[in-house]
N, CA and C atoms as an extended XYZ file, in Angstrom:
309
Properties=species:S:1:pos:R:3:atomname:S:1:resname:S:1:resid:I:1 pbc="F F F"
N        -9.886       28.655      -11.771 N   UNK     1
C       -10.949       29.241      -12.575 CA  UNK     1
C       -12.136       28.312      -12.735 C   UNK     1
N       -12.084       27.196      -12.840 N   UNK     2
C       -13.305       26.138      -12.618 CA  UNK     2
C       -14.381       26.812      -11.899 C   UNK     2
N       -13.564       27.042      -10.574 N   UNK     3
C       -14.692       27.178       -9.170 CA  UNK     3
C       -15.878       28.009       -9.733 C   UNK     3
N       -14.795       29.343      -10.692 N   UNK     4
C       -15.822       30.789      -11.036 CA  UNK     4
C       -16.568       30.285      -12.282 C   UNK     4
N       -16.041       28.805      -13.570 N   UNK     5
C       -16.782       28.467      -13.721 CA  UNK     5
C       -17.912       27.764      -13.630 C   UNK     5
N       -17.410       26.710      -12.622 N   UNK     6
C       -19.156       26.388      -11.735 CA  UNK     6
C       -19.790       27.048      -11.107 C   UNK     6
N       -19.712       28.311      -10.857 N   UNK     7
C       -20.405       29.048       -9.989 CA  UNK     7
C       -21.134       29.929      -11.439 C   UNK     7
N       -20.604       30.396      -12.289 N   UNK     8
C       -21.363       30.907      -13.756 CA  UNK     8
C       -22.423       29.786      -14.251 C   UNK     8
N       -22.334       28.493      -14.382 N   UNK     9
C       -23.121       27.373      -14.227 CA  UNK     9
C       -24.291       27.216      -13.533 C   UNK     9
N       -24.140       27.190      -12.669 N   UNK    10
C       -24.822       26.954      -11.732 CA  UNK    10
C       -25.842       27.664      -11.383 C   UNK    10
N       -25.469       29.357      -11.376 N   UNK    11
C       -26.260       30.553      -11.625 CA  UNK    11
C       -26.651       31.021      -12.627 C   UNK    11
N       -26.488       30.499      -13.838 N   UNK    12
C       -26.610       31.352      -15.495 CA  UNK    12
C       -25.605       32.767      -15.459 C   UNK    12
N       -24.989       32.882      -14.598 N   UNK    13
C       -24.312       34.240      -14.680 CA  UNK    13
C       -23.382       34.215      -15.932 C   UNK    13
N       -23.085       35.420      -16.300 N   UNK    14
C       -21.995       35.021      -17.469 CA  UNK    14
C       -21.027       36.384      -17.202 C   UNK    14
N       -19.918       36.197      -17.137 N   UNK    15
C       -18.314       37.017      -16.728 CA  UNK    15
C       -18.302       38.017      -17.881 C   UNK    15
N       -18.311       39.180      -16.898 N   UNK    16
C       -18.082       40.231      -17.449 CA  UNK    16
C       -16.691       40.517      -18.547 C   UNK    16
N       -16.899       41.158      -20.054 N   UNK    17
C       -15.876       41.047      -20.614 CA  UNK    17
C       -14.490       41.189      -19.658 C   UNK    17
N       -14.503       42.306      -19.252 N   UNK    18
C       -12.871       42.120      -17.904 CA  UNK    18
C       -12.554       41.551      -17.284 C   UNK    18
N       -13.768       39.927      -17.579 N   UNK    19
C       -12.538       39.252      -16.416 CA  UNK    19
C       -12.844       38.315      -17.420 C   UNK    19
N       -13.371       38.044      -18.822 N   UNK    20
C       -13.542       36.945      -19.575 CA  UNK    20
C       -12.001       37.134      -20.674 C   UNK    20
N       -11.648       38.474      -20.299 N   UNK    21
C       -10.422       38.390      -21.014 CA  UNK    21
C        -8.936       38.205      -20.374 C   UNK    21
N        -8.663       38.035      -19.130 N   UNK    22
C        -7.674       37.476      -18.580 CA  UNK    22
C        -7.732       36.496      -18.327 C   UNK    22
N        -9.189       35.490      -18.459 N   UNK    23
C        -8.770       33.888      -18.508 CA  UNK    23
C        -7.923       33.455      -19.677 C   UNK    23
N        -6.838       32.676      -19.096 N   UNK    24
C        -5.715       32.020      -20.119 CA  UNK    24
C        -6.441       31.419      -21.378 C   UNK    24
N        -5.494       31.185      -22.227 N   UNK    25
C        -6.417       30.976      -23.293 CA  UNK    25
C        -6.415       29.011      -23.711 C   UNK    25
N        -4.847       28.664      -22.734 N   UNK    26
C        -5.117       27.611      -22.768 CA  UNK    26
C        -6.631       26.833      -21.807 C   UNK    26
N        -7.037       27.516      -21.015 N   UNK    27
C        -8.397       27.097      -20.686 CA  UNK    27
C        -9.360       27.292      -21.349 C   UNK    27
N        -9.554       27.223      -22.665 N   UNK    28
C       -10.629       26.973      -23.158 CA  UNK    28
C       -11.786       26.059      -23.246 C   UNK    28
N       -11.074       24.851      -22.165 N   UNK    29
C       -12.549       23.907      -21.881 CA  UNK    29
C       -13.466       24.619      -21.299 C   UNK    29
N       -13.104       25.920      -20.727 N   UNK    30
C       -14.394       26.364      -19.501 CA  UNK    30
C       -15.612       26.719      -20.705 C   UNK    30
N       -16.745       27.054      -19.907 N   UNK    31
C       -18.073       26.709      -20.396 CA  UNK    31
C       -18.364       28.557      -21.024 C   UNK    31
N       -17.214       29.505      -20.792 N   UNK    32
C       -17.536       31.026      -20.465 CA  UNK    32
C       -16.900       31.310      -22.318 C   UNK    32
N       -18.092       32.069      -22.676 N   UNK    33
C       -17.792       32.299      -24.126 CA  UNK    33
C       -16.419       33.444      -24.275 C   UNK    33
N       -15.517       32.810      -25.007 N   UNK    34
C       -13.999       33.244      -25.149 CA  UNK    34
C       -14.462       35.429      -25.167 C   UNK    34
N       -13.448       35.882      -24.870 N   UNK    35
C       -13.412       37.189      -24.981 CA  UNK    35
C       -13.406       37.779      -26.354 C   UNK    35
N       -13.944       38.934      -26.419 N   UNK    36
C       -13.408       38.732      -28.383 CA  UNK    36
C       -12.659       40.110      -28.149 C   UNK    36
N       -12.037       40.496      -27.205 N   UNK    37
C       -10.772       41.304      -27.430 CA  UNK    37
C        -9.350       40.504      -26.133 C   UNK    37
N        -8.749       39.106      -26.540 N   UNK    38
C        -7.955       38.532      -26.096 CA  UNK    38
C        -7.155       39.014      -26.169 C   UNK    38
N        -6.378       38.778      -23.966 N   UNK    39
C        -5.002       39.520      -24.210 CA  UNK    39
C        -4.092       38.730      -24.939 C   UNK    39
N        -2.959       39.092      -25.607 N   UNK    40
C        -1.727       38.712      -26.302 CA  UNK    40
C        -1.399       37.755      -25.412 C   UNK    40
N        -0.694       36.014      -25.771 N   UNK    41
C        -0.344       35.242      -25.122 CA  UNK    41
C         0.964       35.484      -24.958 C   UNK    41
N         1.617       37.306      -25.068 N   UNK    42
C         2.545       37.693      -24.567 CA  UNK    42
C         2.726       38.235      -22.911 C   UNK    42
N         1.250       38.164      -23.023 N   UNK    43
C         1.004       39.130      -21.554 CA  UNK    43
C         1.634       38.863      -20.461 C   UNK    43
N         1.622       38.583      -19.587 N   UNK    44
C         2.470       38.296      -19.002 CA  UNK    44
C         1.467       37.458      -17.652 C   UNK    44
N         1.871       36.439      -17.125 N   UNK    45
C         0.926       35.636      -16.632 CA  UNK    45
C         0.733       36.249      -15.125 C   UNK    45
N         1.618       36.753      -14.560 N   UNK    46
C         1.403       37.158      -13.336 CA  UNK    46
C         0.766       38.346      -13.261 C   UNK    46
N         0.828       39.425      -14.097 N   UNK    47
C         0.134       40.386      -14.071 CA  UNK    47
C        -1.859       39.980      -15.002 C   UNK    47
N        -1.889       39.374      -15.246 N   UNK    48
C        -3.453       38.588      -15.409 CA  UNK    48
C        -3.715       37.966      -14.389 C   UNK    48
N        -3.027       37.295      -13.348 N   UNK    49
C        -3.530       37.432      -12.283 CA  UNK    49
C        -3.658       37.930      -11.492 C   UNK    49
N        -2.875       38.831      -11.374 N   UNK    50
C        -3.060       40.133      -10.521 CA  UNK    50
C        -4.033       40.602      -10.754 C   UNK    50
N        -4.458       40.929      -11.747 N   UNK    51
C        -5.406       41.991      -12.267 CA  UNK    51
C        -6.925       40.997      -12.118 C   UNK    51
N        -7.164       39.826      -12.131 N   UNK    52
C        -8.033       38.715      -11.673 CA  UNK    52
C        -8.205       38.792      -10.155 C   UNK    52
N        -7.323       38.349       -9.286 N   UNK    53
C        -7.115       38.889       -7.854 CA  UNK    53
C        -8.316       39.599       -7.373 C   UNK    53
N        -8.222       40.971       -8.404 N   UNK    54
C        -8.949       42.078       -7.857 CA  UNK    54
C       -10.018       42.020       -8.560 C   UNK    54
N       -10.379       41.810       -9.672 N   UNK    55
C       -11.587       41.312       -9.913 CA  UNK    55
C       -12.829       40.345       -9.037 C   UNK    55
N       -12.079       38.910       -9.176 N   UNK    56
C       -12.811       38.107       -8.745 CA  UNK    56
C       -13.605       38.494       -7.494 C   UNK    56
N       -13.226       39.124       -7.035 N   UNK    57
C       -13.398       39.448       -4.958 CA  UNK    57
C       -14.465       40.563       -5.397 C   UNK    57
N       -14.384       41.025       -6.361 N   UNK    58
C       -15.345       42.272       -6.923 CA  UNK    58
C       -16.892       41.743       -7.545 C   UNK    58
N       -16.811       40.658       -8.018 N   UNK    59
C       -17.475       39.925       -8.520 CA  UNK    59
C       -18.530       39.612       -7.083 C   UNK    59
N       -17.966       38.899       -6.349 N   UNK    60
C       -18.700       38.463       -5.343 CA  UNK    60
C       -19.404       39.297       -4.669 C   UNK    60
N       -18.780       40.577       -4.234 N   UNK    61
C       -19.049       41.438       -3.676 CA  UNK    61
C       -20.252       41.678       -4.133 C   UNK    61
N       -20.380       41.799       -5.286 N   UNK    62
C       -21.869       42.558       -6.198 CA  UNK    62
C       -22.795       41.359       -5.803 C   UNK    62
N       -22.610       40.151       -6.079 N   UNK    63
C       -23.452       39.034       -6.296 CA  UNK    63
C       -24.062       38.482       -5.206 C   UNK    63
N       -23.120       38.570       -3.753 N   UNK    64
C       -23.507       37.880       -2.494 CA  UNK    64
C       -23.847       39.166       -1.567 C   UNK    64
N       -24.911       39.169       -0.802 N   UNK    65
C       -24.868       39.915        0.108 CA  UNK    65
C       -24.516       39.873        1.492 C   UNK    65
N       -23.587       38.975        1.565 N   UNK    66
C       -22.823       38.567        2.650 CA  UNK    66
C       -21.243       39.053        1.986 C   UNK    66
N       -21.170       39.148        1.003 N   UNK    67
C       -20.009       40.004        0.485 CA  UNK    67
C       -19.527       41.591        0.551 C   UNK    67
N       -20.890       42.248        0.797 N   UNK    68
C       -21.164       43.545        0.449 CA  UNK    68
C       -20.018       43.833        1.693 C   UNK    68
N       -19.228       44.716        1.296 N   UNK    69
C       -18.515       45.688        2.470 CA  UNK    69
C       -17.512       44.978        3.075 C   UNK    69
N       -16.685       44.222        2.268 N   UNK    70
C       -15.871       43.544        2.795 CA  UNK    70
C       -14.646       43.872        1.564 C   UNK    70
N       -14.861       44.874        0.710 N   UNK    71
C       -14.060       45.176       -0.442 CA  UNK    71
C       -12.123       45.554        0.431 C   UNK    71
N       -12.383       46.673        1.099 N   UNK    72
C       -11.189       46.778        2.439 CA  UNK    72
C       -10.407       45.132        2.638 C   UNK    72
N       -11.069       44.309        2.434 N   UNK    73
C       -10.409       43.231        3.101 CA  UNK    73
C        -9.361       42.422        1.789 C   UNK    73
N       -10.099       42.801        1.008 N   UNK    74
C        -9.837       42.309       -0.605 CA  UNK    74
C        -8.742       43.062       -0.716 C   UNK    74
N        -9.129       44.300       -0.653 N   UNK    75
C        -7.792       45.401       -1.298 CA  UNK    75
C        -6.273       45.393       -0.496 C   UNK    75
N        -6.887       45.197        0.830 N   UNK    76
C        -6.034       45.037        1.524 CA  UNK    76
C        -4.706       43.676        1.966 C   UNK    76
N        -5.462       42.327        1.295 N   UNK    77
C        -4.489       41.183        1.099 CA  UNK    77
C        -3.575       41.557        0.426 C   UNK    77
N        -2.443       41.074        1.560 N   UNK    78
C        -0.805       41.414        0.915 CA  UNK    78
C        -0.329       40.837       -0.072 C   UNK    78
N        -0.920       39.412       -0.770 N   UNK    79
C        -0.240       38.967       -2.435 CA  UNK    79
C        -1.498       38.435       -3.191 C   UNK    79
N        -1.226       38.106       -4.343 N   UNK    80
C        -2.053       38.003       -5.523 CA  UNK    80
C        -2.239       36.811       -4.970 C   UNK    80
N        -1.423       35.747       -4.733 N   UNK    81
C        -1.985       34.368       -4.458 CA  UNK    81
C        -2.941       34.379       -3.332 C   UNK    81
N        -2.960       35.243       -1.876 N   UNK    82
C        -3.948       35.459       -0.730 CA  UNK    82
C        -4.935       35.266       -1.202 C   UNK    82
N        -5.052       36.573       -2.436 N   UNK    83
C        -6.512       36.972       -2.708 CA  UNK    83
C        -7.182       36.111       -3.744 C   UNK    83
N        -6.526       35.635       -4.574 N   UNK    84
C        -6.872       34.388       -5.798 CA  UNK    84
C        -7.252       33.262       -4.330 C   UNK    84
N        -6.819       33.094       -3.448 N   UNK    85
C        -6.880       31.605       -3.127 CA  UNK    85
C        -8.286       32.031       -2.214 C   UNK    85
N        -8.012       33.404       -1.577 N   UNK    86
C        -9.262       33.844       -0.404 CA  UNK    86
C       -11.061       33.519       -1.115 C   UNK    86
N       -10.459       34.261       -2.663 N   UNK    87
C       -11.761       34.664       -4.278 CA  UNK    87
C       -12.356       33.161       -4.150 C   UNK    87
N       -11.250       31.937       -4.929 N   UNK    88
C       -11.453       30.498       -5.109 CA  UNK    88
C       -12.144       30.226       -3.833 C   UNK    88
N       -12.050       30.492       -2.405 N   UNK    89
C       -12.603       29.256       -1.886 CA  UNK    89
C       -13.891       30.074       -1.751 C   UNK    89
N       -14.480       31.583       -1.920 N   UNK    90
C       -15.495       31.992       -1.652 CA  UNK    90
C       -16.357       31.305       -2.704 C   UNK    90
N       -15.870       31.296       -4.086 N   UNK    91
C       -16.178       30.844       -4.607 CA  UNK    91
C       -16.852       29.601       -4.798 C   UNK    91
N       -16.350       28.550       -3.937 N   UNK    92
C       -16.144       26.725       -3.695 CA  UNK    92
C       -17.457       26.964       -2.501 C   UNK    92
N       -17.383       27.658       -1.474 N   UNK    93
C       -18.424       27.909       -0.673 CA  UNK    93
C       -19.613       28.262       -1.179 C   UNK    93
N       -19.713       28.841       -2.249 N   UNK    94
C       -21.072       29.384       -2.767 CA  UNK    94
C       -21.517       28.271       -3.464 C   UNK    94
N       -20.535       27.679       -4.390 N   UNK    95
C       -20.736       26.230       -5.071 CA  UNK    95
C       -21.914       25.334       -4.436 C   UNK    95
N       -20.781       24.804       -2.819 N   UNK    96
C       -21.606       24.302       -2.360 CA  UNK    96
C       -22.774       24.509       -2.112 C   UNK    96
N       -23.022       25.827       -1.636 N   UNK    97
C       -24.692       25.867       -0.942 CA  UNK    97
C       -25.612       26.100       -2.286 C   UNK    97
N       -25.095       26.551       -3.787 N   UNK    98
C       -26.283       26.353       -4.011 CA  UNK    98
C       -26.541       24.391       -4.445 C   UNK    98
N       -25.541       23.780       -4.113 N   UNK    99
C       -25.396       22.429       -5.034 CA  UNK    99
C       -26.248       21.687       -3.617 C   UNK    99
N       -26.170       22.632       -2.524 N   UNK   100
C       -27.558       22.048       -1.331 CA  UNK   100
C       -26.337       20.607       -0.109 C   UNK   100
N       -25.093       21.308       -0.967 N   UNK   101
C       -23.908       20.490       -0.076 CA  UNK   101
C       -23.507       21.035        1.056 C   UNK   101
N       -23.881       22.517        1.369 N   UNK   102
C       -23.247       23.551        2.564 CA  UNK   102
C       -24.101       22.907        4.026 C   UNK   102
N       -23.265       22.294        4.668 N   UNK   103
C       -23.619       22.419        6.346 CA  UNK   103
C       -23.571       23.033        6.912 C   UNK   103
């Protein structure tokens, strides 16, 4: 979650309540103002990421236009970790180029 918070940083963007409320709550160092309808720290951790998974990749989609139309590819990764890890590094890539680090 870093990555999506340096990338909110970096851009002024700020996370839509639906995905500001499945960040864990033990991450509260991030910089993204807490949700004010938090899920229960009963929830269950794998299904918040699941449900993140499909977010995050949604996120980009809207934001990058090198993202646009690649939703099929998102929906289509066979586990939550694929698509969390596919989200994170799109994420880490965007980092870089706007931080003027992308070769």
């Amino acid at each position: 979650c870093t990555s999506i918070d340096d990338f909110c940083r970096a851009t002024g963007f700020n996370l839509p309540e639906e995905v500001r409320v499945l960040m864990p709550p033990e991450m509260d160092y991030l910089d993204q103002m807490p949700s004010e309808h938090a899920l229960s720290p009963l929830y269950p951790k794998i299904r918040r990421q699941r449900r993140l998974s499909y977010l995050a990749p949604a996120l980009i989609e809207n934001l990058e236009e090198v993202g646009k139309g690649i939703r099929h590819i998102w929906l289509n990764t066979p586990s939550t970790n694929a698509r969390l890890r596919g989200a994170l590094e799109r994420y880490d890539y965007l980092n870089n180029k706007l931080m003027g680090q992308f070769e």
